[in-house]
C-alpha positions as CSV (number, residue, x, y, z in Angstrom):
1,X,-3.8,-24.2,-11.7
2,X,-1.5,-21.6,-12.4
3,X,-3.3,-19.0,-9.9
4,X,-3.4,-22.1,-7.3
5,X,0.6,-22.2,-7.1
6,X,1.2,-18.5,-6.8
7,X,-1.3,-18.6,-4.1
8,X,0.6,-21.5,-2.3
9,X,4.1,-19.6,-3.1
10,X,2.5,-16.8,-1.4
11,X,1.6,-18.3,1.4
12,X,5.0,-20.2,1.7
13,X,6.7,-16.9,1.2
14,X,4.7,-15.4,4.6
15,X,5.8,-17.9,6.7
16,X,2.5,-19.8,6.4
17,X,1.6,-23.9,5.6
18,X,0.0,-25.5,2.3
19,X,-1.6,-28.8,2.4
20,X,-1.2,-30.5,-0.8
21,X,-2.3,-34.4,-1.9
22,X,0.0,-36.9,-2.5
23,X,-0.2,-40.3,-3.5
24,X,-1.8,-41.7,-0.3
25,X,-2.8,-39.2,2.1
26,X,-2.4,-35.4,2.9
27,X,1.2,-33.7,3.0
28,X,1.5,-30.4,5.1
29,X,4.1,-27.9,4.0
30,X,6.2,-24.7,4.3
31,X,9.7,-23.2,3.7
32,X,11.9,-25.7,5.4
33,X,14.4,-22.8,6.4
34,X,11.9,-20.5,8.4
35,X,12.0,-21.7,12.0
36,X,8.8,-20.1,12.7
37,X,6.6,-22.1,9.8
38,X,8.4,-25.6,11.2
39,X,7.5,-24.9,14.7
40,X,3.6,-24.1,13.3
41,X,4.4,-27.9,11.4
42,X,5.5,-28.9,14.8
43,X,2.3,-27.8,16.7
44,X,0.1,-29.2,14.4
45,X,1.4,-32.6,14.9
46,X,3.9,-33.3,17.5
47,X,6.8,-35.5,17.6
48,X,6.0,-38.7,19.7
């Protein structure tokens, strides 16, 4: 497990998106105060 978050902290850190499991269904994320890894948020599922 340990190996799994300092992948996804990585990952985070670069600007990239993790998916991670929540109670119900499938939550997509990434550092909320890079622009650039919101707008890739925002491509992969546009506001309607």
């Amino acid at each position: 497990m340990t190996q799994e978050i300092h992948n996804a902290l990585e990952i985070i850190k670069k600007g990239g998106l993790i998916l991670y499991p929540t109670d119900t269904v499938w939550g997509i994320g990434c550092d909320a105060t890079n622009p650039e890894a919101v707008a890739k948020i925002y491509q992969l599922k546009p506001v309607s």
